[in-house]
N, CA and C of each residue as an Amber inpcrd file, in Angstrom:
protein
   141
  27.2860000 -53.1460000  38.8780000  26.0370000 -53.5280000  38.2630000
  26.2690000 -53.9790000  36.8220000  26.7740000 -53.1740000  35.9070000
  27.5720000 -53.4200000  34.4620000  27.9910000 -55.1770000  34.6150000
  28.7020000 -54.8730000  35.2830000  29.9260000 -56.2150000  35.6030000
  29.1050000 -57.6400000  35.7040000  27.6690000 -57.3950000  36.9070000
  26.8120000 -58.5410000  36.9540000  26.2190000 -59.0550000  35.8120000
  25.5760000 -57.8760000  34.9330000  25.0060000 -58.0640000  33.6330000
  25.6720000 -58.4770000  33.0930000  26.8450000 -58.2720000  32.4390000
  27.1630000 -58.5580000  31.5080000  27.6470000 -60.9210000  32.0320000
  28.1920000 -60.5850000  33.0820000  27.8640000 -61.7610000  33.5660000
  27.0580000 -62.7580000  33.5690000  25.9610000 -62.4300000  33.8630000
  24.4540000 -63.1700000  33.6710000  24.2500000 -63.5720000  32.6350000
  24.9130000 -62.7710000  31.6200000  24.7310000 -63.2020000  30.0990000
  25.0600000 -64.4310000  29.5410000  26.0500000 -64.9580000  30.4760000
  26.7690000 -66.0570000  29.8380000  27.0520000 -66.3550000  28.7430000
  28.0750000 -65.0430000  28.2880000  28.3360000 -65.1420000  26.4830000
  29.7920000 -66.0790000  26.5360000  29.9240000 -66.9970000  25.9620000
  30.7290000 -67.6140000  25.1550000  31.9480000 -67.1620000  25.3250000
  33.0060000 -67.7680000  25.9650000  34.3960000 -67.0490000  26.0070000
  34.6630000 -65.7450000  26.8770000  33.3480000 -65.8170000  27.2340000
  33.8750000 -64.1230000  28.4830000  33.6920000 -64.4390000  29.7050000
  34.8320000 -64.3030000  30.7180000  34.5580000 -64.6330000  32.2830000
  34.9230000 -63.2620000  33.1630000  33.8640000 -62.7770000  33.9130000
  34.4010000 -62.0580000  34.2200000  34.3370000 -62.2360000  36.1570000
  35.7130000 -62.8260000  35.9800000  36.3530000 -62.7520000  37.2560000
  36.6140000 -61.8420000  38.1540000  37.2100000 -60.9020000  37.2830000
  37.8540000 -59.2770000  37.9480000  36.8770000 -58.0990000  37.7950000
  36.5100000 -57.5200000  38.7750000  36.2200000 -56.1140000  38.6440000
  37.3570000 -55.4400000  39.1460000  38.0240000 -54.5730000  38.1520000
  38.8500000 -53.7860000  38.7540000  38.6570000 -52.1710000  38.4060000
  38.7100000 -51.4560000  39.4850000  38.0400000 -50.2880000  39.4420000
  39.2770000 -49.5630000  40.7860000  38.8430000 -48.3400000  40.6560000
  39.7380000 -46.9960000  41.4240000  40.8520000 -46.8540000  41.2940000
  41.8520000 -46.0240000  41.5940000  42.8380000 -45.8510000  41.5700000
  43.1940000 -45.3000000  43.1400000  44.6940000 -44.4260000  43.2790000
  45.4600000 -44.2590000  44.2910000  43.8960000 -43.2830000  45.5090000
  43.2090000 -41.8160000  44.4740000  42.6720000 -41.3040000  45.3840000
  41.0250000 -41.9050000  45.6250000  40.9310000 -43.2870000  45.0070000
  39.3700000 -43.5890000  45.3460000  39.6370000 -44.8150000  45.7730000
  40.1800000 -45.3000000  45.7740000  40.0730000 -46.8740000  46.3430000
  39.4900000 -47.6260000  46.9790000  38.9890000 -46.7540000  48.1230000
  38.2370000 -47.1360000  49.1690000  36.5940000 -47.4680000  48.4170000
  37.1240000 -46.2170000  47.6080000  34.8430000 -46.2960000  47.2810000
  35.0180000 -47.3010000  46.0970000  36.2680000 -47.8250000  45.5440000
  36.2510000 -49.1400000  44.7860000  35.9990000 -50.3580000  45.5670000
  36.4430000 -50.3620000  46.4920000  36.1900000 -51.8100000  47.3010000
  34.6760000 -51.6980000  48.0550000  34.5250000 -50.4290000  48.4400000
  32.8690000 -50.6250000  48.7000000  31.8410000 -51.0200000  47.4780000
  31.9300000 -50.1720000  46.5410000  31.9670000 -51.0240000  45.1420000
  31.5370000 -52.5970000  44.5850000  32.5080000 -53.1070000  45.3640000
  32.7320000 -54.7610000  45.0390000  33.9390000 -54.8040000  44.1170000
  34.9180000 -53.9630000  43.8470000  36.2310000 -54.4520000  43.3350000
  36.8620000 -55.3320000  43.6900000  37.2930000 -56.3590000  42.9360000
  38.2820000 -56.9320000  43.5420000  39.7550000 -57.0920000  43.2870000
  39.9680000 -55.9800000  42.5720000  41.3980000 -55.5330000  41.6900000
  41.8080000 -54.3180000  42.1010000  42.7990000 -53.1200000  42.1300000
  42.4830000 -52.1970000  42.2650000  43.5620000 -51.6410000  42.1700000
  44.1330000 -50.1240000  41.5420000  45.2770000 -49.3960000  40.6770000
  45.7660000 -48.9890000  41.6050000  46.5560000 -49.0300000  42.1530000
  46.8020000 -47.8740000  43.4160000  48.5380000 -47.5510000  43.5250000
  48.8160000 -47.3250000  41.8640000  50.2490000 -47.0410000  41.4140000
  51.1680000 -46.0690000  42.2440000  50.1070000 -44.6320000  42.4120000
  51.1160000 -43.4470000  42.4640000  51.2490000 -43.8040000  44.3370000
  50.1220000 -44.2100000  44.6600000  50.2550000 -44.2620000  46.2320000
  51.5250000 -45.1730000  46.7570000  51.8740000 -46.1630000  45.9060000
  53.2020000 -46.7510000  45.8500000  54.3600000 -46.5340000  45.5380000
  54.2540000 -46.0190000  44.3810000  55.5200000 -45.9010000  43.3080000
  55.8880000 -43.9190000  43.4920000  54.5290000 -43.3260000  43.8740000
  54.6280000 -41.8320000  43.7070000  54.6750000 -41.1570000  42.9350000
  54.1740000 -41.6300000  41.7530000  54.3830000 -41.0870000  40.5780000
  53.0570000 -40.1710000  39.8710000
């Protein structure tokens, strides 16, 4: 919702392409969300 607003705004020099949101243990509820980026380090790397 944040992400649309600030969107709509159409300020000068800001695009916002990416929502990127969750990490390794939420991810899922990021892409329900509407993310379209998403952290998912430790689930890879294990760290």
């Amino acid at each position: 919702e944040l992400s649309e607003k600030i969107s709509n705004k159409n300020i000068k020099n800001v695009k916002m392409d990416y929502l990127s949101m969750g990490m390794t243990d939420d991810f899922e509820v990021a892409i329900e969300e509407g993310a379209n980026m998403i952290r998912i380090g430790r689930g890879i790397f294990g760290f």
